[in-house]
N, C-alpha and C positions, 0 to 999 in steps of 0.2 A: 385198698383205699382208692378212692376217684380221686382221679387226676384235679387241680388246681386250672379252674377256669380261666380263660384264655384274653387276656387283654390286651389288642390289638395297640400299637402305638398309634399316639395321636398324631395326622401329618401337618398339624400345622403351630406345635411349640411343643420345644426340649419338655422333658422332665419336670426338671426343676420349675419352667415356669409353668404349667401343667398345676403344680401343687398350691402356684401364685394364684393362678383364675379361681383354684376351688378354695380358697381362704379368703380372696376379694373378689366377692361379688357382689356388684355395684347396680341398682335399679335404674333400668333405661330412664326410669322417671324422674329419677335423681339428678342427670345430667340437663334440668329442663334450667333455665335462667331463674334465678329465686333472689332472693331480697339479702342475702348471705353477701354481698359484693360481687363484683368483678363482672358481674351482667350483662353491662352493655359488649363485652370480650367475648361472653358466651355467644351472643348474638351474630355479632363480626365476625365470625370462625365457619368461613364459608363451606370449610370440610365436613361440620360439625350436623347431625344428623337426627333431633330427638326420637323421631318419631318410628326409628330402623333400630329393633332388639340386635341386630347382629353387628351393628356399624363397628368397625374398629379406628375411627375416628378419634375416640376419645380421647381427650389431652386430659393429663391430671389439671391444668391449669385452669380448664372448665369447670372442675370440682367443688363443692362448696368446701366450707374449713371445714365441719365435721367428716365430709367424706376426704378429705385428704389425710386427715388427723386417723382415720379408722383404716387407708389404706396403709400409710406409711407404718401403724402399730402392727397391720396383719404381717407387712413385711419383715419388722423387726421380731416379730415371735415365731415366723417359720423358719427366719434366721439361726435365733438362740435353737432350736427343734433340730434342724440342718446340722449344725456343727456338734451334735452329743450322738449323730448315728451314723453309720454308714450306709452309703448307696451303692448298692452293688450294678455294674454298670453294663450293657451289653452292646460292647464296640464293636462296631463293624465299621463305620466311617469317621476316619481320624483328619483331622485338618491340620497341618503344619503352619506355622506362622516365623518368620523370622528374615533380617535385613537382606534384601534382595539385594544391595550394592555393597552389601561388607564380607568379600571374600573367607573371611575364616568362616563366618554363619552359616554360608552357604555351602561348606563344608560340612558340616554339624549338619545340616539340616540332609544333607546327602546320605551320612551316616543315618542318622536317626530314620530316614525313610528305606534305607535297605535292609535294617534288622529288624524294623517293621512288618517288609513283605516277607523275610524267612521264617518269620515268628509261625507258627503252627496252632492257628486258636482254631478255636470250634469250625463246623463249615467248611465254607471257603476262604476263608483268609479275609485279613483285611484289607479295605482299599485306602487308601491313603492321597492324601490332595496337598498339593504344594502348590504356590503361585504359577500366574501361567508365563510371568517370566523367566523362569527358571527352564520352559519345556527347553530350550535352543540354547541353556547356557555351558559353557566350556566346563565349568567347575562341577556345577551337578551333574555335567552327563548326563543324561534321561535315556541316549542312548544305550550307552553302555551300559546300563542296569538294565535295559530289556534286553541287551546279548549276555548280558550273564545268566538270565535265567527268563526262559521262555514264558514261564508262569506268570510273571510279571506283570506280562499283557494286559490290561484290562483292572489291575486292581492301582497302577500308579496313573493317576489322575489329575490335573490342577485348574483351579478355580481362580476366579474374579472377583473382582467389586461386585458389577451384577448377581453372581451367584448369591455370594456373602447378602445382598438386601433381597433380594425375590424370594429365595430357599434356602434361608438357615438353619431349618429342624432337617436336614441332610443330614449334616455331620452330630458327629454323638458326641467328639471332644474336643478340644484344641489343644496343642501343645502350642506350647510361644517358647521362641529358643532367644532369647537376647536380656535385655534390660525392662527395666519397668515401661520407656518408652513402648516397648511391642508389647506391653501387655494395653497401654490406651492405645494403641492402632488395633489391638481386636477389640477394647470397644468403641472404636471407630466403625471399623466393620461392620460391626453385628449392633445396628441402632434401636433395634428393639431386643428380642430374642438373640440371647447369647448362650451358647453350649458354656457346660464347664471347662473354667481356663485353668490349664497345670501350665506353669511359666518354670519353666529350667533359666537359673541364675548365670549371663551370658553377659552382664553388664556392670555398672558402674555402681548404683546404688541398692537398690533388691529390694525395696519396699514393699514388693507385690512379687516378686521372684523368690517364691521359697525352695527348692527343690536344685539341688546339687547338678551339674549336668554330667559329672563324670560317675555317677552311680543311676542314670536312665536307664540301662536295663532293668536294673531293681526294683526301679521305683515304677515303670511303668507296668512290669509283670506286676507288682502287688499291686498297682491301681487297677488291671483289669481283671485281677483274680478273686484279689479279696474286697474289694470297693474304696470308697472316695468319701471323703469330710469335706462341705459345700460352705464357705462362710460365703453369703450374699452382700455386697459391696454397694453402700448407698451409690445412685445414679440422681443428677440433677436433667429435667428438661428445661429445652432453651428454647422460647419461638421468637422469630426476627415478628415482629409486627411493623405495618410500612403506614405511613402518614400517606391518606388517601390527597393527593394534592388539587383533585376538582369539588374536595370540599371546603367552604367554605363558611363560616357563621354568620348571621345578618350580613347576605353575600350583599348587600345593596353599597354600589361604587358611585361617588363621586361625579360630576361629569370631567374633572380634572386628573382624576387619576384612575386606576384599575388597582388600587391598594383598598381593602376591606375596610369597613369602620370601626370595627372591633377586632384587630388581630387574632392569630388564635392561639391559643395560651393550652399546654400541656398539663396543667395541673389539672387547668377546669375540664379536661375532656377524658379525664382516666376518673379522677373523682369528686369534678364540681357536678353540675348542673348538665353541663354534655354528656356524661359518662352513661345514660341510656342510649343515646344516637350509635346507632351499628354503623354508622356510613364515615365515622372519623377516622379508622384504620383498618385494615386487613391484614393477615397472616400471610406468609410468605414463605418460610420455611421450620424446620423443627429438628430437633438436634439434640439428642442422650449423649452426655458428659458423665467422663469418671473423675477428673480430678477439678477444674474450674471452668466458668465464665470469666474472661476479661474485654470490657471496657475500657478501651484507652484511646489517648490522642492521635495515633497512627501516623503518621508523616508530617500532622501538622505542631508546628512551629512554638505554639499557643498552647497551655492546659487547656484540658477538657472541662467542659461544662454539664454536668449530668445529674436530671432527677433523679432520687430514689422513692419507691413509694413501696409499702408493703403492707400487703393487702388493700384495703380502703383509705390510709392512709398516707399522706404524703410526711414521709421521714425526716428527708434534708433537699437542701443541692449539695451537690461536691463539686471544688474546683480545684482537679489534682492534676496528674497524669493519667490517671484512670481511677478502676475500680475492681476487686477481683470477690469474685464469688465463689466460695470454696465449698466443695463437700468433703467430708471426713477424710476420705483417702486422699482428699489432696491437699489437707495441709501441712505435708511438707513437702509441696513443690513449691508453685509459684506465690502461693500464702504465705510459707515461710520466709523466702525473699524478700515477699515487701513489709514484712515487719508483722504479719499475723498470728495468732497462737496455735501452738502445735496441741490435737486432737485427735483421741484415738480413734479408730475407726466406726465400734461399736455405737458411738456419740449420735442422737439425733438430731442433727442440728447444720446450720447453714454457718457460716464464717463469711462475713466480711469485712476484706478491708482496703483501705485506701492506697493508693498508689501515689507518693508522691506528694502529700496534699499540701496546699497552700497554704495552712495554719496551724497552732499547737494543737489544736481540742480534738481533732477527729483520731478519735482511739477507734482501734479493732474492735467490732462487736461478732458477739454470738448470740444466733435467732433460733427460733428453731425451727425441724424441718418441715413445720406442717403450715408456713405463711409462706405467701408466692408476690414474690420478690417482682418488680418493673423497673427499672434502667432506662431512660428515654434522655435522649439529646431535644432541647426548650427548642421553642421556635425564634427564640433569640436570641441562639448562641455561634460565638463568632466563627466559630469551623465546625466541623460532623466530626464524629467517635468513629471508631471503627471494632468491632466484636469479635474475636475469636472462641472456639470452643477446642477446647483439651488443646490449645496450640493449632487449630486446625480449623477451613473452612472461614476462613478471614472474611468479613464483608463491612462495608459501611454504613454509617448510621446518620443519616443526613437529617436535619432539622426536620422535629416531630415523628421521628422513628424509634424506636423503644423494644426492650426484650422483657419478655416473660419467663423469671425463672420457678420453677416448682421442683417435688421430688417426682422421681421419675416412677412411673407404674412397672419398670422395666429394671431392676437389681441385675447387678453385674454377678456371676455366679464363678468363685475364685477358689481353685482347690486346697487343701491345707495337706502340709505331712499328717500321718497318722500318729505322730509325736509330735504334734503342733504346740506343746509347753514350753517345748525348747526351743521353737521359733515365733516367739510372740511378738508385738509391736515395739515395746519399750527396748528388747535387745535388738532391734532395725535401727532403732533412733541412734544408740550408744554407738552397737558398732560403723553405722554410714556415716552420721555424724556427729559423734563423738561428746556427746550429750551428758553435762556436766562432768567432762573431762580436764583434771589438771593436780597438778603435782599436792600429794596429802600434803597438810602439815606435821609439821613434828610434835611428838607430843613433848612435855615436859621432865627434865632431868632432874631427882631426886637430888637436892641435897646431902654431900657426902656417899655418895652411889659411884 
């Protein structure tokens, strides 16, 4: 029989997204400004490239609706395709993830990195990467694992932030040893490209933590022998967009004053009359979220004042304490909190809801996930917002700055048991929090019984 031809790994994305690119393939032509909305954004997106086949510039939020609407379906169907097989996996670079300041983890993680290197798989062994905090720490010893066994040398490793953004098709897998928090710090980490996350349950709630930690050898000899079920986990992107402040509209002033004679107005410049001028804002930064966008009043004193618009559209104002933008896997964090509806993962769809708000009528809504969401502080509101993403990466939103939220071209790639029946979403809700829990009633006592 002739051997099975030989397919070199790709060095510039895992697997899993590998199988993303050849399912969404998107015409360089496609991403040109079109009459679909959000144009004049297109335009303003200084990074943004039409004319370069290779650019990876590309923001979904540049996308017209069909082509967001065709990426997010490719997602959701290599998804359902993902979760009915297994992938058989071939590890050689294992990344460890877990609280670098919480002494029992960092026990755990010392553990899990020394049965690691005695493990005997194909080769040479595997190499394994733990924080670079850890190399000096008392608890992990790094030393003493390389005086217990000379072999060591050269396969215990540990990485950074740097590494984590330059070169994450490195690593083949992550283990995350703690709570559903370490599993959004690796996708912190890994803002595009994420290897598949096995999260060992080491914390408080487990929403995203399926996998026992005191049965790891098991589990992880059957993840590298017999393969891995991939559910891919909706991602939102975020871009800060910044109010260009040497623009102005009919700049023409006064001889009494340097105030404009037409203010400038947020509404009109996202989707009146301005919204082709590329010179009203610029991009600033961009940021893949697993569980929300939040919008809030940050320090100051006073509710928030915040447009929403989605798509072409302008929504509402809200005047609350903020505003939270959920994807599936996050609503039961901080969605749940402020009064959101809980959703299962597989949903495609956006959540929001208000934080706090300052009247009866502003209910939760659900959008779905193929409209790209803006959040902008008016140019006539009395303090700036301030934006977090997944709890992280705080920054401020000063009059006429705005975020762009869309879905992300970038799915979070999250391992399942190989009995994943018995760990599905609705037993997370019951068992974390105790979802429609409370004393039966009694039934009725027969007469004369």
């Amino acid at each position: 029989m002739s051997q099975r031809p030989g397919t070199p790994r790709r060095r510039t994305q895992c697997f899993v997204h590998t199988l993303l690119e050849k399912q969404d393939r998107i015409p360089t032509q496609a991403f040109n400004a079109s009459s679909e909305g959000l144009a004049g954004e297109r335009r303003m997106d200084k990074g943004f490239d039409g004319d370069t086949e290779t650019s990876e510039t590309h923001h979904s939020r540049l996308l017209t609706k069909k082509q967001i609407s065709d990426m997010a379906f490719g997602i959701r169907e290599l998804s359902k395709k993902l979760a009915q097989i297994r992938l058989k996996l071939h590890v050689k670079n294992i990344f460890i993830l877990g609280k670098a300041h919480d002494e029992t983890l960092i026990g755990h993680s010392r553990e899990v990195t020394d049965w690691l290197l005695q493990v005997n798989p194909p080769r040479d062994g595997y190499r394994v990467y733990v924080e670079d905090t850890l190399e000096h720490n008392k608890i992990f010893d790094a030393a003493g694992l390389l005086e217990k066994n000379p072999g060591y040398k050269g396969r215990l490793r540990f990485w950074n932030n740097k590494l984590c953004a330059e070169k994450p098709q490195t690593f083949d897998i992550v283990l995350a040893l703690g709570g559903d928090g370490t599993v959004l710090y690796a996708s912190w980490l890994f803002q595009r490209i994420v290897p598949p996350v096995l999260a060992f349950s080491l914390g408080s709630l487990g929403f995203l933590t399926k996998f026992d930690y005191g049965q790891y050898p098991t589990t992880l000899t059957r993840a590298f022998s017999e393969g891995i079920t991939v559910s891919l986990r909706l991602r939102f992107e975020a871009t800060i967009m910044r109010s260009c402040t040497d623009h102005a509209p009919n700049s023409s002033t006064t001889p009494s004053t340097s105030t404009p004679k037409h203010p400038r107005d947020l509404v009109e410049e996202l989707i009146g009359e301005e919204s082709e001028d590329a010179h009203t804002h610029a991009p600033e930064s961009t940021h893949n979220i697993l569980n929300e966008i939040v919008v809030d009043r940050g320090p100051n004193p006073t509710m928030s004042t915040i447009e929403l618009f989605g798509d072409d559209e302008h929504f509402t104002t809200v005047q609350a304490d903020g505003v939270c933008i959920s994807t599936p896997t996050g609503s039961t964090a901080y969605n749940l909190a402020a009064g959101g509806s809980l959703c299962h993962p597989d949903n495609p769809v956006v959540l929001v809801t208000a934080i706090c708000a300052h009247t009866l009528s502003f209910r939760p809504i659900i959008l779905p996930d193929t409209i790209v969401l803006r959040l902008g502080v008016p140019y006539d509101a009395r303090t700036s917002s301030w934006a977090s993403f997944d709890g992280k990466e705080r920054v401020e939103l000063r009059a006429g700055d705005y975020v762009t939220i869309s879905a992300s071209r970038f799915p979070f790639p999250s391992v399942l048991p190989l009995d994943r029946r018995s760990k599905d979403w609705v037993d997370s809700i019951s068992r974390t929090l105790q979802w429609n829990s409370r004393q039966r009633q009694k039934g009725f006592k027969e007469w004369g019984a």
